[in-house]
N, C-alpha and C positions, 0 to 999 in steps of 0.2 A: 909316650904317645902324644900327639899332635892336637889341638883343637879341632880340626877336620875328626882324626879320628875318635874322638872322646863323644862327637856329637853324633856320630855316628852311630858310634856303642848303645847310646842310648832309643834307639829306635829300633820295634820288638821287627823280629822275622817279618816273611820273606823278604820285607822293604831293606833292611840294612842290608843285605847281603848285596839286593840291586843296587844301594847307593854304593856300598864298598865296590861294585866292580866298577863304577864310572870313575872312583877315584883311582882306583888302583890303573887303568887304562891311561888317566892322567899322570898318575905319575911316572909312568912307564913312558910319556913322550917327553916329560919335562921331569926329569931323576934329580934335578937342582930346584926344582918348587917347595918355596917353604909355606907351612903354615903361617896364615894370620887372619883377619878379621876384613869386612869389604862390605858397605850399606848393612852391616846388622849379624854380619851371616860367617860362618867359620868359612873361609875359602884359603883356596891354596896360590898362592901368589910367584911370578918367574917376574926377574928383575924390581922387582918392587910393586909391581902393577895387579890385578887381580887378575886372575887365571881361571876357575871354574868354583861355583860353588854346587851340594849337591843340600836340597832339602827336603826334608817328609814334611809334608799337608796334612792336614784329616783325611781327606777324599785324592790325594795323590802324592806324585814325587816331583820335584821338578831339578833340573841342570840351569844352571846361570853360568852361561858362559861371559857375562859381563860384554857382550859383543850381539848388537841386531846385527850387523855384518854378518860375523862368524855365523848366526841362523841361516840366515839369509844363504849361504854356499850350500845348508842341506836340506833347505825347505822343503826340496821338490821330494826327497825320500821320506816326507815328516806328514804327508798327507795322514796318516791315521793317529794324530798324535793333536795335541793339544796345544799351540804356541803363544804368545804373545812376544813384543818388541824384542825382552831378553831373556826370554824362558820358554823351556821345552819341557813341558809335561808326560809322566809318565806314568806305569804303574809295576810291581814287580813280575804284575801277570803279563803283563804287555811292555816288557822293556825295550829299551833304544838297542838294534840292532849296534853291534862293535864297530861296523864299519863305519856306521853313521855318526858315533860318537869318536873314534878318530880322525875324523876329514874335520868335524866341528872344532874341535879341538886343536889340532892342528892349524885350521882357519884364526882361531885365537891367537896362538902361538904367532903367527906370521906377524898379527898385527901388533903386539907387543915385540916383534924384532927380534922372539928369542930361538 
């Protein structure tokens, strides 16, 4: 098991479940993403570069796609959600629809060239 996943593990119900599907989403577009570490945070990295982290808050979850860009492609479907520069807020009640976290993600992917 990975540091993504160990950090994971450690966050009770229904939150881990919602961050394990954003990772598992990710790794399903990027199957060569390895763990490692990125400003603090267990994140999964493609070419050496960081690729997404996912974190539990007190009062929420957020995705760091390491990318205002990459936000920036789904903002427009992100109106009921919480944002800042590099993060997309969540909760496990209110999760990031699939779709939206695949375009994101993939928006990353582009930008690191993989």
């Amino acid at each position: 098991m990975g540091t993504v996943d160990e950090t994971i593990a450690e966050v009770p119900s229904p939150s881990r479940e919602a961050l394990r599907h954003v990772i598992d989403i990710a790794r399903r577009l990027a199957p060569d993403a390895e763990d490692g570490m990125s400003y603090g945070m267990p994140a999964l990295k493609v070419a050496g570069k960081p690729f997404v982290a996912v974190v539990a808050a007190a009062k929420h979850l957020s995705v760091y796609p390491f990318s205002s860009a990459a936000i920036d492609t789904v903002r427009a479907d992100l109106a009921d959600y919480s944002l800042s520069r590099g993060t997309v807020r969540f909760s496990a009640e209110h999760p990031l629809p699939d779709d939206v976290v695949e375009r994101l993600l993939r928006a990353r992917l582009a930008e690191i060239g993989a």
